[in-house]
C-alpha positions in Angstrom: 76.8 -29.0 19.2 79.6 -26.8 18.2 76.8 -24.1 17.4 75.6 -24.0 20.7 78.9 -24.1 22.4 79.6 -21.1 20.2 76.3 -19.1 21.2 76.6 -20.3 24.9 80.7 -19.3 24.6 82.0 -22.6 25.5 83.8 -22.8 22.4 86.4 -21.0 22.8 87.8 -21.4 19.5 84.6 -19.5 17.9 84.8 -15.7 17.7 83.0 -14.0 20.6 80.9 -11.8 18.2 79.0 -14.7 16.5 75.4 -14.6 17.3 72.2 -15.8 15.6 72.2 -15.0 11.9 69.2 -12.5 10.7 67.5 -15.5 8.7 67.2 -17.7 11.7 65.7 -14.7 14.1 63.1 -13.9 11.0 62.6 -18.2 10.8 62.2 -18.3 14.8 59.4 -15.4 14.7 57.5 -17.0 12.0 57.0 -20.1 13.8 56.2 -18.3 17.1 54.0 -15.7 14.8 52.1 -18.9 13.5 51.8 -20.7 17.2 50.3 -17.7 18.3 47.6 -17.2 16.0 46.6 -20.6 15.9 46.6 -20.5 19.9 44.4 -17.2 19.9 42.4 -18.1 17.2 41.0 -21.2 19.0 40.6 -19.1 22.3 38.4 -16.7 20.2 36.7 -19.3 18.4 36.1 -21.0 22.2 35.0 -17.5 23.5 32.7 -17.1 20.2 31.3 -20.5 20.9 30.7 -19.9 24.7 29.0 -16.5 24.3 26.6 -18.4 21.2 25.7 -20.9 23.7 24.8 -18.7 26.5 23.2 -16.1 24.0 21.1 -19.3 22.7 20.4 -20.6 26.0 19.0 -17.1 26.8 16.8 -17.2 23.9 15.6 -21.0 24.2 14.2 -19.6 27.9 12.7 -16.4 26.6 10.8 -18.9 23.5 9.7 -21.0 26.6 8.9 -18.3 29.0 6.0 -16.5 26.1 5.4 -20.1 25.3 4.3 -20.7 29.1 2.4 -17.2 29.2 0.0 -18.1 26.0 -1.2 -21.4 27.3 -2.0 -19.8 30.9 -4.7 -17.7 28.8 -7.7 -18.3 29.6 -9.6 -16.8 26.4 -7.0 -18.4 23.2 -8.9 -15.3 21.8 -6.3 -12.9 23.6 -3.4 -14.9 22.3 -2.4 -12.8 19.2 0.7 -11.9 16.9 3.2 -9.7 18.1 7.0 -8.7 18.2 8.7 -7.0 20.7 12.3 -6.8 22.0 14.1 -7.7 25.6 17.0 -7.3 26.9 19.1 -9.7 28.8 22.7 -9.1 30.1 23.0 -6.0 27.7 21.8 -8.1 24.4 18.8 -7.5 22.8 17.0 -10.1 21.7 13.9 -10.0 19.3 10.9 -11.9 19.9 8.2 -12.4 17.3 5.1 -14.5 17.8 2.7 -15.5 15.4 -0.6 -16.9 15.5 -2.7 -19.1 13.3 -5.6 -20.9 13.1 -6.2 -24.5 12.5 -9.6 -25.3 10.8 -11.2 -28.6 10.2 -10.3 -27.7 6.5 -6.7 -28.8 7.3 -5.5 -25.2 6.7 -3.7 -22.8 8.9 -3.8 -19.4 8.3 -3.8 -16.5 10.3 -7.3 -15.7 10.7 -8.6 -19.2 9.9 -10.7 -18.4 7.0 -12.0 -21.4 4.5 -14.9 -23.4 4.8 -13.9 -25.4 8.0 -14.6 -24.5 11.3 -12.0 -23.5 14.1 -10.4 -25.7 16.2 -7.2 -24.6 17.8 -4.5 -21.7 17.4 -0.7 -22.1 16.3 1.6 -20.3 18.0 5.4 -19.9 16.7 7.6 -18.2 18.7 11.0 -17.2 16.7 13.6 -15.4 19.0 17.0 -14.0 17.3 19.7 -11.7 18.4 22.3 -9.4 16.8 25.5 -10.8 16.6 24.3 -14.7 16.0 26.2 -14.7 12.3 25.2 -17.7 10.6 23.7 -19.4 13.8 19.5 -20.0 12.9 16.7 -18.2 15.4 16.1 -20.1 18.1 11.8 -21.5 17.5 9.7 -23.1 19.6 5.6 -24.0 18.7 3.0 -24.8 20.4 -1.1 -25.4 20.2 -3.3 -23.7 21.9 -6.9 -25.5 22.1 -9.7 -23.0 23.7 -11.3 -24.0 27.0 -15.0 -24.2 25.7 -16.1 -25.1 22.4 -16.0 -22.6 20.1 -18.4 -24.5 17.8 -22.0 -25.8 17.9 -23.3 -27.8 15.0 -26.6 -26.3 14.5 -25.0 -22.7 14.3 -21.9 -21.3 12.3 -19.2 -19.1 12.6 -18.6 -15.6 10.6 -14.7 -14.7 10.7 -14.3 -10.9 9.5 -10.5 -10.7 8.1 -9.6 -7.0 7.3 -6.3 -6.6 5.2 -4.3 -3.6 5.0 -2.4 -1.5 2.0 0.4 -3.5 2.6 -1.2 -7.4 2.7 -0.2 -7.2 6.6 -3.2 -7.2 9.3 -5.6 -4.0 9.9 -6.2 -3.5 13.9 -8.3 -1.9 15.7 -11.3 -2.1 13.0 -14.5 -1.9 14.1 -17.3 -5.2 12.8 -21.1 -4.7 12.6 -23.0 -7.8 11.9 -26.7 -7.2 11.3 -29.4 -9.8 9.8 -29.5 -8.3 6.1 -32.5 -6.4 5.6 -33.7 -7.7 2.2 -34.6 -12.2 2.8 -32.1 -12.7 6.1 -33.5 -16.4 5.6 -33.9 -16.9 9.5 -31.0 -14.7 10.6 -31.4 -13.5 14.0 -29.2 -10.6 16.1 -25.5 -11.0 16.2 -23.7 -9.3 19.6 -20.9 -6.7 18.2 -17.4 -8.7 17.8 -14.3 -7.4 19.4 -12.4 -4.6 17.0 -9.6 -6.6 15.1 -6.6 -8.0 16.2 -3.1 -7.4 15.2 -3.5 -10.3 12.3 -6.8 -7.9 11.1 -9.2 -10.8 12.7 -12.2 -10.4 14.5 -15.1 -13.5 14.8 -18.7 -13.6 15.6 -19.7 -17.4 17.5 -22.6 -19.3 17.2 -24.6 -17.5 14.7 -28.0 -18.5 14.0 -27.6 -19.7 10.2 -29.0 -17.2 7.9 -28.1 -13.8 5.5 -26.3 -11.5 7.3 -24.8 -7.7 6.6 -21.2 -7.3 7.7 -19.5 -3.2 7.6 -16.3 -1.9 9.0 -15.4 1.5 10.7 -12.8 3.4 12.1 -11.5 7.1 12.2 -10.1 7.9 8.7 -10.3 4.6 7.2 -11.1 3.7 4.0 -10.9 0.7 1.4 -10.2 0.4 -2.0 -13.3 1.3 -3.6 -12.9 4.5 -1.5 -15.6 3.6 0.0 -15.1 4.8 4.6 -17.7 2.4 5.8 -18.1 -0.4 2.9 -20.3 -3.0 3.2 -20.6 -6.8 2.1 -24.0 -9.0 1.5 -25.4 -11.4 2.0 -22.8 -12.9 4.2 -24.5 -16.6 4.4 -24.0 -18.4 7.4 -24.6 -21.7 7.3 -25.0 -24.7 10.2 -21.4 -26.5 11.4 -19.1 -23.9 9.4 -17.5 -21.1 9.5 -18.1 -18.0 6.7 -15.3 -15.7 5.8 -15.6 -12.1 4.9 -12.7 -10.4 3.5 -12.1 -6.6 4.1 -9.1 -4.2 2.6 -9.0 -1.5 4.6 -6.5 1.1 5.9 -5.9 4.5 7.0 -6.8 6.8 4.0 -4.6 9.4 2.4 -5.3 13.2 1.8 -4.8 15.1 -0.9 -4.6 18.3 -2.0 -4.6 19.6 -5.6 -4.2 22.4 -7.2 -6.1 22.8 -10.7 -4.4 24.5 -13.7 -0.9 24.6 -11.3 0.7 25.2 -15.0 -1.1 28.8 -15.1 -0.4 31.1 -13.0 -3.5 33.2 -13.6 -7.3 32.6 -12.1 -9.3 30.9 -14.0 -12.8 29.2 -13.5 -13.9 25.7 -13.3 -16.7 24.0 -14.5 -19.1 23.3 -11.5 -19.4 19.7 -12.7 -15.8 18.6 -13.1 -14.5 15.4 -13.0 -11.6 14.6 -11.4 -9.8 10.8 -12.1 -7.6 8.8 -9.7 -6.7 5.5 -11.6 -4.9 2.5 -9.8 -3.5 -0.3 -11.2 -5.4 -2.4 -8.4 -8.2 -0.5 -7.5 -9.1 0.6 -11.1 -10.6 4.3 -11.9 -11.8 6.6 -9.3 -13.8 9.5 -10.2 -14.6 12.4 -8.0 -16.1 15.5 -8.2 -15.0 17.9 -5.6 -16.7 21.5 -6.1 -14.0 23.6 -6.7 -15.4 26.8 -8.5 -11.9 28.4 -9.7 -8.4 27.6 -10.1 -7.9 30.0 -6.6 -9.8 26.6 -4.7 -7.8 23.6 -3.5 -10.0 21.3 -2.4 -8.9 17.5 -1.1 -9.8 14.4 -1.4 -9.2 10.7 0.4 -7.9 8.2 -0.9 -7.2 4.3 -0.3 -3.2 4.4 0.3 -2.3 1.5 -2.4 1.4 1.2 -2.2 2.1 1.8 -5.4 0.0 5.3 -6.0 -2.1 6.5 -8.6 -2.2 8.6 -11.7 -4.3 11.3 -12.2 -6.0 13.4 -14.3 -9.1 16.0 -14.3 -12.1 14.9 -16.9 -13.2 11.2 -16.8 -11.2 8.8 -18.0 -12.7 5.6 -19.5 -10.3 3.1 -20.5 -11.1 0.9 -23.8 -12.7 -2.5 -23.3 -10.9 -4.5 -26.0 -12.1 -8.1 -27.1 -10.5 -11.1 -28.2 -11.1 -10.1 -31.6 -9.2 -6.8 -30.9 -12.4 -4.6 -31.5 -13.9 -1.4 -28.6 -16.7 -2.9 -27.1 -17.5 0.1 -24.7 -17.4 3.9 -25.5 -13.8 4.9 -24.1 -12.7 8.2 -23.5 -8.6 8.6 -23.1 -7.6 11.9 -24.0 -7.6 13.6 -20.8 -4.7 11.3 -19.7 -1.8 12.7 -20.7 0.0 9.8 -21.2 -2.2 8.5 -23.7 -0.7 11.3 -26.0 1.9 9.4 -27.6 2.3 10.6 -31.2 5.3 13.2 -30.5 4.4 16.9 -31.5 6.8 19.2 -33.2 9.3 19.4 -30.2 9.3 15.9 -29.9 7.2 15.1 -27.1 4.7 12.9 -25.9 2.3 13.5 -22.6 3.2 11.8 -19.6 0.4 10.6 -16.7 0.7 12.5 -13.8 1.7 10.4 -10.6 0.3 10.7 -7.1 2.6 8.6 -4.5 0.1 7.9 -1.5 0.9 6.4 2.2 -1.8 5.6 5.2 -2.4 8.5 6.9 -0.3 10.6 4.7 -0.6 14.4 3.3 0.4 15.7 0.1 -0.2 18.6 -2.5 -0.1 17.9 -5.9 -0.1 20.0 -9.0 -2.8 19.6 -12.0 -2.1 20.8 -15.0 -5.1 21.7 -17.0 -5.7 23.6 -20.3 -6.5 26.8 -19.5 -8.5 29.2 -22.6 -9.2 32.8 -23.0 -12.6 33.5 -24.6 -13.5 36.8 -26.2 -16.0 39.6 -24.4 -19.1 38.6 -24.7 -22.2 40.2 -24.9 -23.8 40.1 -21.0 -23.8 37.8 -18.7 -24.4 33.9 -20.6 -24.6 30.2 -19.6 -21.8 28.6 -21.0 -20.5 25.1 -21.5 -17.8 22.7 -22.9 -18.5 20.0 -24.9 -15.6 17.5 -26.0 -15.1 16.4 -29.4 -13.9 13.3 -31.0 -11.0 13.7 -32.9 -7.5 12.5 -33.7 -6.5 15.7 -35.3 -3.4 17.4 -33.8 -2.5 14.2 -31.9 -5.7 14.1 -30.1 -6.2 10.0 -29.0 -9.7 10.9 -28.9 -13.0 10.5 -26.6 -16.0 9.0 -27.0 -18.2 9.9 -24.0 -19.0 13.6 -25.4 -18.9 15.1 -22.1 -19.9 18.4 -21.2 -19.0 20.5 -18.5 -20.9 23.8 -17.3 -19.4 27.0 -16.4 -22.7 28.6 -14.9 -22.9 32.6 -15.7 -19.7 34.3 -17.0 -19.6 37.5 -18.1 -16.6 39.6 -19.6 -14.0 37.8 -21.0 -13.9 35.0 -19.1 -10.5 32.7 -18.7 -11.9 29.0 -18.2 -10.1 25.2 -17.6 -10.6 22.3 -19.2 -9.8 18.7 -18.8 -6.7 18.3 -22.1 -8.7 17.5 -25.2 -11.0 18.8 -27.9 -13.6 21.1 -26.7 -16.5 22.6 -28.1 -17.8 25.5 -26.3 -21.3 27.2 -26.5 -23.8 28.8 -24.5 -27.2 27.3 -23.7 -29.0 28.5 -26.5 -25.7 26.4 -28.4 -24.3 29.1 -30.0 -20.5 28.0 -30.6 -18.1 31.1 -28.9 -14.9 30.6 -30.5 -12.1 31.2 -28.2 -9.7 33.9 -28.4 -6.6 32.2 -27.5 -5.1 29.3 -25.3 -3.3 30.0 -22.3 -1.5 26.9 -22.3 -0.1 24.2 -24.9 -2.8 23.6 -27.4 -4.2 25.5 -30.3 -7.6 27.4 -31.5 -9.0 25.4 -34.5 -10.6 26.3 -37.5 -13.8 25.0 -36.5 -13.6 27.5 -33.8 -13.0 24.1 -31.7 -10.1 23.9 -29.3 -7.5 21.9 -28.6 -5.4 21.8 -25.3 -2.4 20.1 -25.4 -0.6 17.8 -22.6 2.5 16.9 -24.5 5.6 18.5 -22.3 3.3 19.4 -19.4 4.4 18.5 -15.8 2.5 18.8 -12.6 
C-alpha cells in the first residue's frame, strides 16, 4: 500500500520523482504483449474458421447443384468427365467430375470395358478452392442408371476406348463399325457411334452377335504403329456382353530433318534410304521418305509418345537374344550411333540421336550421316552401297547386307551413307574405291569404307 500511495502521491513521505521502475513497465508490456496475441490469434483463428465454413458451404452447393444437373439428363450418354472453374463471392472454386461405368463384371472404370455388360454410370464430383490449407475437397457421388435398357440378351455391346499419348482420354475420335469382310459369322450393319467423349469412349448398342471391323479417324491423328486410320479384327461380339476395343491414338507430330546436317556441302542420297525412329514403347519405325540430296528436307509424322524417339538413317534391327544368350535373328546396329561404344583415339563413343516429340507439335532436327567423296569416273554409271560386316575400326557390325542405290552419277560424285561399313560398286559390281571421307570415318584398304559416328552430334 505504501507503493501506491507513493505513485498516487498520498505519501507524502515518498520523493515526488518516484515513478514505475524500467523492469516493471517492460514486465507490464509483456503481459499485455501476450494478452493480445492470444486475444487476436483466436479472432483470426474464428475469422479463418468462419470464412472455411462459408467457402465449404459454397462448395457442398456447387457438388449438389452439378449433382442435380446430371441426373435431369435424359441420355446418361451425355453425362461425361469434365472440370471447369466458378466463381462465387470473388473465390474460385474448381469443379471436377468424373464418370465411370459400372459393369455386371463388378468393375468400374471409365469407359466400362471387361467382359460384363453396362449397367449404370458413377459420377464423382470433387470441388476444392485455393486458400482451403489442409481442409480435404469437398465430394459428393452419385449413380446415374439410363432411362431404357441399354442391354438386350440376344445382342451385345462393342465399347470403342481410344487412349491418348499421355494414358488420359482421346475426344472427338471418329468409330466405324462394319461386319468384317472375311467370315462376319452373322454380323449385320452397325449405325456409326457418336465421336468419343472426353474419357476417349464411344459404344455401339445392341449389335447383332458376329465379327465385326472397328477403325478410327480424325484430322492429323495417328497411333502408335504410325498407322492414321488403324484398324482392329475380328472384333467378336457375342450375345448378353459387352466387347472392348482398345485404341492409342493422338494428334501426330511433324518432323523435319535435315540429312548429313554435319556437312555443309550437297551431297546425294540413295533413292532407297531408310530412315529409323525407334521408341522404347512403340519399337522401330522405319520410313522411307524420297529425299534425292542432302539440299531436301522432307517430314515425317509421328505418334507423339511422351518420351520421344531416337533416330537414325539406315535400318536398324535390334538383336533377338535367347535365354541361352545366342542371336537368333540377323541384327543390324551399326547405323545407331550409340551402339558405338568401344572409344576411338580421342576417347569417344557414339551417342543416339534424340527426337523429343509432343501432339500436334513441329520440329527440325539435324541427321548426321557419313558423307564420301568418290573419284571421277568414267561417264555416267549406276552406282550402289553395299554394307559390310565387320568389327574392324569399332564397327558393332550388321548383318542385313543392305544396299542402297544412288541411280546415275556422273563426275565425281559426293554421296551419304547411313554410319557403317560400305561397299560401293556399280551395277556391273565393279568396286569404286572412294577418294576420301567427308566426315569421321576412314577409307580402308579393301577400298571399303568406314564412316564414323563417334563425337558426331545432330
Amino acid at each position: 500500500m505504501k507503493r501506491i500511495r507513493q505513485i498516487l502521491g498520498s505519501d507524502r513521505s515518498a520523493s515526488l520523482d518516484e515513478g514505475f521502475t524500467l523492469i516493471e513497465v517492460i514486465v507490464a508490456l509483456a503481459v499485455f504483449s501476450i494478452i493480445a496475441l492470444t486475444v487476436a490469434g483466436a479472432i483470426t483463428n474464428s475469422l479463418v474458421i468462419t470464412r472455411d465454413s462459408r467457402s465449404r458451404a459454397v462448395a457442398e452447393n456447387l457438388a449438389s447443384q452439378d449433382l442435380d444437373l446430371d441426373r435431369s439428363v435424359s441420355d446418361i450418354m451425355n453425362v461425361q468427365t469434365k472440370t471447369w472453374t466458378t466463381t462465387v463471392q470473388n473465390t474460385p472454386y474448381t469443379i471436377a467430375r468424373k464418370v465411370s461405368w459400372s459393369t455386371s463384371a463388378t468393375t468400374s472404370n471409365a469407359c466400362g470395358t471387361g467382359s460384363g455388360t453396362l449397367q449404370y454410370k458413377i459420377v464423382k464430383v470433387t470441388v476444392s478452392w485455393p486458400g482451403s490449407g489442409t481442409t480435404n475437397p469437398v465430394v459428393s457421388t452419385t449413380n446415374l442408371a439410363p432411362n431404357s435398357r441399354l442391354n438386350d440378351p440376344t445382342l451385345g455391346t462393342i465399347i470403342v476406348a481410344v487412349t491418348a499419348a499421355d494414358g488420359s482420354g482421346a475426344s472427338g475420335v471418329s468409330v466405324s463399325i462394319a461386319p468384317a469382310s472375311s467370315n462376319p459369322n452373322g454380323a449385320a450393319a452397325v449405325a456409326t457411334p457418336a465421336v468419343t467423349d472426353s474419357n476417349g469412349c464411344t459404344y455401339a448398342l445392341k449389335v447383332t452377335p458376329g465379327n465385326y471391323t472397328v477403325s478410327i479417324n480424325r484430322a492429323n491423328g495417328i497411333d502408335y504403329t504410325q498407322a492414321t486410320t488403324p484398324v482392329t479384327t475380328p472384333v467378336v461380339v457375342t450375345a448378353g456382353t459387352a466387347t472392348s476395343v482398345p485404341f492409342t491414338y493422338d494428334t501426330a507430330a511433324t518432323v523435319t530433318l535435315k540429312y548429313a546436317s554435319n556437312y555443309s556441302g550437297t551431297a546425294t542420297l540413295p533413292t532407297n534410304l531408310d530412315t529409323t525412329f525407334n521408341s522404347t514403347t512403340g519399337g522401330v519405325d522405319l520410313f522411307q521418305l524420297g529425299a534425292k540430296t542432302t539440299a531436301t528436307t522432307p517430314s515425317v509424322s509421328l505418334f507423339p509418345f511422351t518420351s520421344g524417339y531416337t533416330y537414325e538413317t539406315g535400318a536398324y534391327v535390334a538383336p533377338i537374344v535367347g535365354s541361352s544368350g545366342t542371336v537368333s535373328n540377323t541384327p543390324c546396329v551399326n547405323v545407331d550411333p550409340g551402339a558405338w561404344i568401344t572409344q576411338n583415339s580421342s576417347k569417344q563413343v557414339g551417342t543416339s540421336f534424340q527426337a523429343p516429340t509432343s501432339p500436334g507439335g513441329t520440329a527440325t532436327i539435324n541427321v548426321p550421316m557419313g558423307v564420301v567423296q568418290l573419284p571421277a569416273l568414267s561417264g555416267t554409271l549406276s552406282l550402289q552401297a553395299t554394307q559390310v560386316n565387320t568389327s574392324a575400326n569399332g564397327d558393332p557390325g550388321c548383318s542385313t547386307a543392305v544396299t542402297y542405290s544412288f541411280g546415275s552419277l556422273s563426275g565425281s560424285p559426293v554421296i551419304a551413307l547411313p554410319f557403317g561399313t560400305w561397299r560401293i560398286t556399280t551395277a556391273a559390281l565393279i568396286v569404286v574405291k572412294p577418294s576420301s571421307v567427308k566426315t569421321a570415318g576412314v577409307v580402308n584398304s579393301d577400298s571399303t569404307v568406314t564412316l564414323d559416328p563417334r563425337g558426331v552430334t545432330p
